[in-house]
C-alpha positions as CSV (number, residue, x, y, z in Angstrom):
1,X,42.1,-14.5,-18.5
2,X,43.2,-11.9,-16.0
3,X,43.0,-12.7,-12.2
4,X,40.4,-10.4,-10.4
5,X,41.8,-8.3,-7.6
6,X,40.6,-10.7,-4.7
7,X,42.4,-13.4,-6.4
8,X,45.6,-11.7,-6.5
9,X,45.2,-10.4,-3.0
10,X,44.4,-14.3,-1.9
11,X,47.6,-15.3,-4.0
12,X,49.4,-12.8,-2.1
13,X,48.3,-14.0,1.4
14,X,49.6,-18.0,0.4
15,X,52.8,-16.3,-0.8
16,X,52.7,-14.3,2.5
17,X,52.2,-17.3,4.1
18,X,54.8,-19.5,2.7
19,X,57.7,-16.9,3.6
20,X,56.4,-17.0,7.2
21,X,56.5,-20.9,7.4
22,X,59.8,-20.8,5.6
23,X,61.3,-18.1,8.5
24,X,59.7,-19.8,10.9
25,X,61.0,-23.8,10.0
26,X,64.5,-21.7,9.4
27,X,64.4,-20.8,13.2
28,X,63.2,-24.1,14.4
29,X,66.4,-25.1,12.8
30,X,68.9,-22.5,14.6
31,X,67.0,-21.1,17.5
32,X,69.7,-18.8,17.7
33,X,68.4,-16.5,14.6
34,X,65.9,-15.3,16.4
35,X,65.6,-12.8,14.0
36,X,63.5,-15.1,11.8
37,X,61.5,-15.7,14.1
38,X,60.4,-12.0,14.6
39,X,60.7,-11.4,11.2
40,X,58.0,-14.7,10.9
41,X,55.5,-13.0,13.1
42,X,55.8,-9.9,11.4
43,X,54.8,-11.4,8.6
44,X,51.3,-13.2,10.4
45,X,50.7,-10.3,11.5
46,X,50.5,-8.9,7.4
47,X,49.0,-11.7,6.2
48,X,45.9,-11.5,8.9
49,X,46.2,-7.6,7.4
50,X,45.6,-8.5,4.2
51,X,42.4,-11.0,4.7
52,X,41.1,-8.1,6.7
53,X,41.9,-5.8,3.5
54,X,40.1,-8.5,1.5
55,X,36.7,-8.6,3.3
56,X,37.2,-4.7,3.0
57,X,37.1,-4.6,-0.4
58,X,33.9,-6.3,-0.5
59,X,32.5,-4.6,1.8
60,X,34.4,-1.2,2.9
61,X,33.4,-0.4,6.1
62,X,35.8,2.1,8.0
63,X,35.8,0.0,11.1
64,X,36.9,-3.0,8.6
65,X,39.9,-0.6,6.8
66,X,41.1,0.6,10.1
67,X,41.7,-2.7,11.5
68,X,43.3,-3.8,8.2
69,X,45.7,-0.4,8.8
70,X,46.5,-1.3,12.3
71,X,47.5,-5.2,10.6
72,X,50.0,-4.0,8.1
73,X,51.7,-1.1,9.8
74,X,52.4,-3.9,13.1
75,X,53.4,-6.6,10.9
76,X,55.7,-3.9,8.6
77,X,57.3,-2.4,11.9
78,X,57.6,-6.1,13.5
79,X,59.5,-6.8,10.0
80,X,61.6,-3.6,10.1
81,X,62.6,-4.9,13.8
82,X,63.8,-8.4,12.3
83,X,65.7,-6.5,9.7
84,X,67.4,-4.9,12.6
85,X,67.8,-7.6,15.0
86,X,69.6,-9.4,11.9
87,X,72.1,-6.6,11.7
88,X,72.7,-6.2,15.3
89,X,71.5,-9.1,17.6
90,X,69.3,-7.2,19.5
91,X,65.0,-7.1,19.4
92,X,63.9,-3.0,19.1
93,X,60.7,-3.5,20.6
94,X,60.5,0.4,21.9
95,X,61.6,1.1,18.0
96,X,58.4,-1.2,16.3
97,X,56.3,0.3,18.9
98,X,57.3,3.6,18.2
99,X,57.2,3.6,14.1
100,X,53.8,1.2,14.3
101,X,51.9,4.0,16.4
102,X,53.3,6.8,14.0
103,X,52.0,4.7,10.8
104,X,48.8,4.2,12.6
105,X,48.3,7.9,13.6
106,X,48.7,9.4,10.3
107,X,46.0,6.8,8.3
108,X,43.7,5.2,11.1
109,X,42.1,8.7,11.6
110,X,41.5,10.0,8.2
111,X,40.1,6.5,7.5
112,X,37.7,6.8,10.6
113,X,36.5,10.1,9.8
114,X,36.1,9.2,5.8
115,X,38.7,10.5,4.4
116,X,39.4,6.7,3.1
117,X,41.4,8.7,0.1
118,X,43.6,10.6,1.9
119,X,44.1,7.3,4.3
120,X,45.0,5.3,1.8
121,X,47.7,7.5,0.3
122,X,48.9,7.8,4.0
123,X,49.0,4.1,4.6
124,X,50.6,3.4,1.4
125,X,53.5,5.7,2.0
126,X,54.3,4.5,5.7
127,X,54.5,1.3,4.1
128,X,56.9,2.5,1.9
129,X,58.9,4.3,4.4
130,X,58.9,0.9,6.6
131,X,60.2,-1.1,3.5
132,X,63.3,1.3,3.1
133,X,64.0,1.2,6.8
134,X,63.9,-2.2,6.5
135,X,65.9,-2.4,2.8
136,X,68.3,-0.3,4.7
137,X,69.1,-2.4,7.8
138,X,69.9,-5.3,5.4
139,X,72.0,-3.1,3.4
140,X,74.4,-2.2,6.2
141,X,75.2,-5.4,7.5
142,X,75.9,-6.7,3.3
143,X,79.6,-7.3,3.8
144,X,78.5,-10.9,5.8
145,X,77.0,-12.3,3.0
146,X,77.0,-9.7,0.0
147,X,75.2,-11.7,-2.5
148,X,71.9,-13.0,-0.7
149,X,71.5,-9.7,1.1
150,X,71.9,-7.8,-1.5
151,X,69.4,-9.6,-3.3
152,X,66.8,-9.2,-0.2
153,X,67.7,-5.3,0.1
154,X,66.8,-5.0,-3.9
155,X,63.5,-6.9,-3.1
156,X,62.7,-4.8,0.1
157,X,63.5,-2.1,-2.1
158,X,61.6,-2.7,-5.0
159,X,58.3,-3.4,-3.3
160,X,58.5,-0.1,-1.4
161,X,58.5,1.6,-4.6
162,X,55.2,0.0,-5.5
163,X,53.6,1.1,-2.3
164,X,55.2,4.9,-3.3
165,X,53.5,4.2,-6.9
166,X,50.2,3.5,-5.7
167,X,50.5,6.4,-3.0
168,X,51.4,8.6,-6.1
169,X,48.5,7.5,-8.3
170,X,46.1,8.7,-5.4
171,X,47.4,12.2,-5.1
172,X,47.6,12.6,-8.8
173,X,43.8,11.4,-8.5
174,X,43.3,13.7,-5.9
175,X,40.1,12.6,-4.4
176,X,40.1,12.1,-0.4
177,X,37.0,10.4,-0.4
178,X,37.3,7.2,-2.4
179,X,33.9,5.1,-0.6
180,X,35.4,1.8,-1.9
181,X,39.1,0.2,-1.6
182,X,41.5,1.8,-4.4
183,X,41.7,0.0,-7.6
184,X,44.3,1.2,-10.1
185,X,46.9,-0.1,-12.3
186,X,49.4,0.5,-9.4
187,X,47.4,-1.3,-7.2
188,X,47.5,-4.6,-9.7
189,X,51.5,-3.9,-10.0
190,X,51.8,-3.7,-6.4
191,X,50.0,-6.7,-5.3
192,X,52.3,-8.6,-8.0
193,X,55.6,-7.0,-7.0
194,X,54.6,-8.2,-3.5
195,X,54.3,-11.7,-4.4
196,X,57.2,-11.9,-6.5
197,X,59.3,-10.0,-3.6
198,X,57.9,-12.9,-0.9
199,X,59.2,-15.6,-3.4
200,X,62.0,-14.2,-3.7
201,X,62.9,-12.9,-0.1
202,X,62.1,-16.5,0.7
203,X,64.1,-18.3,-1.5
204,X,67.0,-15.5,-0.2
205,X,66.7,-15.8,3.1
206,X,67.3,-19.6,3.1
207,X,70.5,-18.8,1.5
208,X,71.5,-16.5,4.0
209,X,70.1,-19.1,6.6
210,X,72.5,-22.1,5.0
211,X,74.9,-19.4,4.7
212,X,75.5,-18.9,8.3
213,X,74.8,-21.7,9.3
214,X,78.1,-22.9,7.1
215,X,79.5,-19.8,8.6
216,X,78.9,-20.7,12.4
217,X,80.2,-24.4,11.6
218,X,83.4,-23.3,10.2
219,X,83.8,-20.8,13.2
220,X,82.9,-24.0,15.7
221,X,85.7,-25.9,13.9
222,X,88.6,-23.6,14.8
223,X,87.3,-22.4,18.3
224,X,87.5,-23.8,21.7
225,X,84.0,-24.1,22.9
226,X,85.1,-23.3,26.3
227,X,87.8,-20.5,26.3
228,X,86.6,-18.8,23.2
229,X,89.9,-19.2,21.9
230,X,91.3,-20.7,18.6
231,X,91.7,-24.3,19.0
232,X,95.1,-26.2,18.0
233,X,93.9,-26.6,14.9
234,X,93.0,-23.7,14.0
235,X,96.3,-22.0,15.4
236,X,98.7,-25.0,13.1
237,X,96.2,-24.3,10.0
238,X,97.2,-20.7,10.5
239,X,100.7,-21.0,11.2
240,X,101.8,-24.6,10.8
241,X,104.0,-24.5,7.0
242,X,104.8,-20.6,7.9
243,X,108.5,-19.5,8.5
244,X,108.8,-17.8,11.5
245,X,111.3,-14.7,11.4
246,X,113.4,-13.1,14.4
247,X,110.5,-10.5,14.6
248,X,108.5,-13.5,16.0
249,X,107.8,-15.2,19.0
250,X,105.9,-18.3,20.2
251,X,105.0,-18.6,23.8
252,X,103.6,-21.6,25.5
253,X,101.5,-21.4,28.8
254,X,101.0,-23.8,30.9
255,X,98.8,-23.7,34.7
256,X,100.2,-25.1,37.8
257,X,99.1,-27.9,39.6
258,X,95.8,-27.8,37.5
259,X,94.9,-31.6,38.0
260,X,94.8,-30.6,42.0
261,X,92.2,-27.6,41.1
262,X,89.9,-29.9,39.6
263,X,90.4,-32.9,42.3
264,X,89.6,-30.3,45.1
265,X,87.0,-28.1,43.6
266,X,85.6,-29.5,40.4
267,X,85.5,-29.6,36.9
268,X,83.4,-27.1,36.8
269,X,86.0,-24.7,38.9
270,X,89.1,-26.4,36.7
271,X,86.6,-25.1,33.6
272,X,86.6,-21.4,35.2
273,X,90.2,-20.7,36.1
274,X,90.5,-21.7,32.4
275,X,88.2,-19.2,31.0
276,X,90.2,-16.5,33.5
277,X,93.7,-17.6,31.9
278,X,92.0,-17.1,28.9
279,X,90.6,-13.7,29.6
280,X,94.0,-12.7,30.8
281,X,95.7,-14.0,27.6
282,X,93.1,-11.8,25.2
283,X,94.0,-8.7,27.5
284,X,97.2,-8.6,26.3
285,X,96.9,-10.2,23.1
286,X,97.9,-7.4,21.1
287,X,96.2,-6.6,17.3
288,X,97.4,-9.3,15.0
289,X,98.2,-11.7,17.8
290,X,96.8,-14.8,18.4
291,X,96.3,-16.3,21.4
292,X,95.1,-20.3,21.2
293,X,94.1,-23.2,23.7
294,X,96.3,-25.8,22.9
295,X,94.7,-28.4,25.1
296,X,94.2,-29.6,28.6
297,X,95.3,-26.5,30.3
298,X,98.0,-25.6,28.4
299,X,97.8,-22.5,25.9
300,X,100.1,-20.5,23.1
301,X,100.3,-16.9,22.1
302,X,102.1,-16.3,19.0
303,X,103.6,-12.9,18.9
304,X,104.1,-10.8,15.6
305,X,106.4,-8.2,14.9
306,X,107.8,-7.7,17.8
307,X,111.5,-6.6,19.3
308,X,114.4,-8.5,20.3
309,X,113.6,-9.2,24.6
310,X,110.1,-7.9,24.3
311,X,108.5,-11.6,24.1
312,X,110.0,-12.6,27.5
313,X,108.5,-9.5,29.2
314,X,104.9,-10.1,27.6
315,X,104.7,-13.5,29.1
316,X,106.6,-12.4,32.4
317,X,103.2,-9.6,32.4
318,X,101.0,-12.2,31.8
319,X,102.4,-14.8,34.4
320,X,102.5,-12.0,36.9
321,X,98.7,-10.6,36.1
322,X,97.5,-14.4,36.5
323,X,99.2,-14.9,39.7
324,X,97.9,-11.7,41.3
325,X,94.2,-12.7,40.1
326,X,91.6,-13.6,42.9
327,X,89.7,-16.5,41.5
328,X,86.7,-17.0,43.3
329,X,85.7,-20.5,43.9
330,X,81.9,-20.6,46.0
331,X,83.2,-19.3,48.7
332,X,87.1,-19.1,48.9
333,X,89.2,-17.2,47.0
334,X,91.8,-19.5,44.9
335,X,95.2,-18.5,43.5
336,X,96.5,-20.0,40.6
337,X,99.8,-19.7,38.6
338,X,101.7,-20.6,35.5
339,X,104.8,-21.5,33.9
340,X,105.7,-20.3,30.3
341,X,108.1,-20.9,27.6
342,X,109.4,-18.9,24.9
343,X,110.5,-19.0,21.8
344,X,111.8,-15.6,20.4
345,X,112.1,-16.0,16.7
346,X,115.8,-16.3,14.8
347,X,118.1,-14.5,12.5
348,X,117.9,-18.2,10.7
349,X,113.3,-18.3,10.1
350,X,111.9,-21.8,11.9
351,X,108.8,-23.1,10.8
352,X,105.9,-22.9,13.2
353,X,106.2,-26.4,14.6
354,X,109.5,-26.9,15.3
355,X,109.6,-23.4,17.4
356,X,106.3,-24.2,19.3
357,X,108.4,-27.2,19.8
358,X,111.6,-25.0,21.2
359,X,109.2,-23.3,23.4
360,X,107.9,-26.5,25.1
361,X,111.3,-27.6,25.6
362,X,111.3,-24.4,28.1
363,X,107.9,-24.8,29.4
364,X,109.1,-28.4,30.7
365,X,112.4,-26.7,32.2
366,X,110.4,-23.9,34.1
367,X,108.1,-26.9,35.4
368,X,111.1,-28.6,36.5
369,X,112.4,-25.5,38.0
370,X,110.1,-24.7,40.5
371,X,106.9,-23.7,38.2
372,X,105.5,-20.3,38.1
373,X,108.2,-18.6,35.9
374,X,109.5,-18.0,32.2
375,X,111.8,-20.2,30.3
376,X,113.5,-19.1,27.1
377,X,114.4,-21.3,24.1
378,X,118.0,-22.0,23.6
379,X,120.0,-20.7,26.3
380,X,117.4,-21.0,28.8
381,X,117.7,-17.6,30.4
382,X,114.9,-17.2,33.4
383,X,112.9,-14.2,34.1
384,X,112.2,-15.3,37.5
385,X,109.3,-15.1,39.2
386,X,108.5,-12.6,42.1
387,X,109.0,-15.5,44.6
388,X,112.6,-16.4,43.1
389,X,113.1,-12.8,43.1
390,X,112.5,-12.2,46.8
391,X,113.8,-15.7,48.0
392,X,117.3,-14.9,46.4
């Protein structure tokens, strides 16, 4: 026995529903996806459309098929906007706004002036063109996870056909003035396409919600929470059984009289005059670079491809740009410096450890030298600091 059309539209609101609870206990989860979250109330805001639908159908009053209008199109907007604050972080409210009032205005009036024919072949096609909007933002964002997403933007998809099917089955009809809700066999295929899309844009969008949550944790393993920067571990799981070559350097950083910083000021000033070392080091990090916190306040750049004399004068840059940095502490301006070591690669490859260990060995020697300068590996060549420079 078939279900009648206020069972399947009942069906469709506890599928409805369900994805909204799912989106929304996904959020509680990770408060950071606030995408969910939008893309939750976007979806209360359809379901309340579609009970409003419902008592329409029994009893289609214009009022009663406006208000379910003004339902769907803010829910389908709000749910675009998730869709686009998934792919780039940030809530279009003006853009929801904007594509709700344009649904609105081209079925709320013909509706209201009963035309509920024409209204209905208007609503259906906005809520077509908001499902491919939303399809779309999904789509362009599918290289982060290329399997669950691709599997929501096929389920977007598909159910904005249905809404184009049913819109098509009107106009073939070609009556504007219907004087009861649409009922059709693309109406029937519609309502089931919906259900099966919630089901399975649910089931989807806890993938993609353990996905990058996996994601996030593996990122959290390699980076220092403070800095931004890799971590040590990350930088020796990148580097630690590789041969380095002679057109590569390591360079290890470490900041003067940093113990005093935080005895005087705080941990909480010791914790910013890391984050500006840090912010210098990125500056001149060049592409396929990496720049790491090693520990403590000590950090390590490793340098790729690069010539014969050049890694000295990268780290001399660096020291110098550091030292010539006003660091504002509440209300005094601190100056800070560093001492570096290098380790410019060989003719005869090293592996990773055993030249991050060549260029502590110079660290230590440009501490013991007077701090504030760069050390090289081997023959322990200075690039001396401006202060050297001038005092000689």
């Amino acid at each position: 026995m078939m279900l009648d059309y206020n069972s399947l539209l009942l069906a469709l609101g506890v599928s409805a529903t369900c994805l909204a609870v799912t989106l929304m206990g996904s959020w509680l989860v990770r408060r950071a996806e606030t995408f969910l979250l939008t893309g939750a109330f976007g979806l209360v805001l359809v379901v309340a459309g579609i009970f409003a639908y419902a008592f329409y159908v029994e009893q289609p009053e214009r009022m009663l098929g406006a208000g379910s209008f003004v339902l769907f199109h803010a829910g389908f907007a709000t749910i675009w906007g998730a869709g686009y604050q998934f792919r780039t972080g940030r809530l279009p409210i003006s853009g929801i706004v904007v594509r709700a009032l344009v649904a609105m205005a081209i079925s709320i009036p013909p509706m209201i002036a009963g035309l509920d024919g024409l209204a209905f072949m208007a609503d259906n096609l906005a809520i077509a063109f908001l499902l491919f909007t939303t399809a779309r933002q999904y789509w362009l964002d599918r290289a982060e996870a290329p399997a669950p997403i691709s599997g929501i933007t096929a389920l977007y998809t598909l159910t904005a056909v249905s809404f184009v099917l049913c819109a098509a089955v009107l106009i073939w009809d070609g009556k504007l003035v219907l004087g009861a809700a649409p009922s059709n066999w693309a109406e029937d295929l519609s309502i089931a396409v919906c259900i099966a899309g919630m089901t399975g844009i649910g089931a989807l969008s806890l993938a993609l919600h353990q996905w990058r949550l996996a994601a996030r944790h593996r990122i959290d393993a390699i980076t220092d929470p403070l800095t931004g920067l890799l971590n040590r571990r990350a930088l020796f799981d990148q580097y630690g059984v590789r041969a380095m070559g002679v057109s590569t350097a390591v360079v290890v950083f470490d900041i003067d009289h940093f113990k005093s910083v935080n005895d005087r000021y705080g941990h909480a000033a010791g914790d910013h005059v890391l984050k500006v070392f840090a912010g210098e080091l990125s500056a001149n990090c060049r592409s396929g670079d990496t720049a790491a916190r090693l520990g403590g306040e000590e950090f390590a750049l490793v340098l790729k491809e690069i010539m014969p004399g050049r890694a000295e004068l990268a780290a001399e840059r660096i020291r110098k740009a550091f030292e010539e940095r006003d660091i504002y502490i509440d209300d005094e301006v601190l100056k800070c410096t560093v001492s570096v070591g290098v380790a410019p690669g060989r003719s005869k490859p090293l592996d990773f450890d055993a030249m991050l260990g060549e260029a502590d060995k110079a660290l230590y020697v440009a501490k013991r030298a007077g701090r504030n300068r760069v050390e090289l590996a081997s023959h322990l060549h200075s690039v001396p600091s401006e202060d050297a420079r001038s005092a000689s």
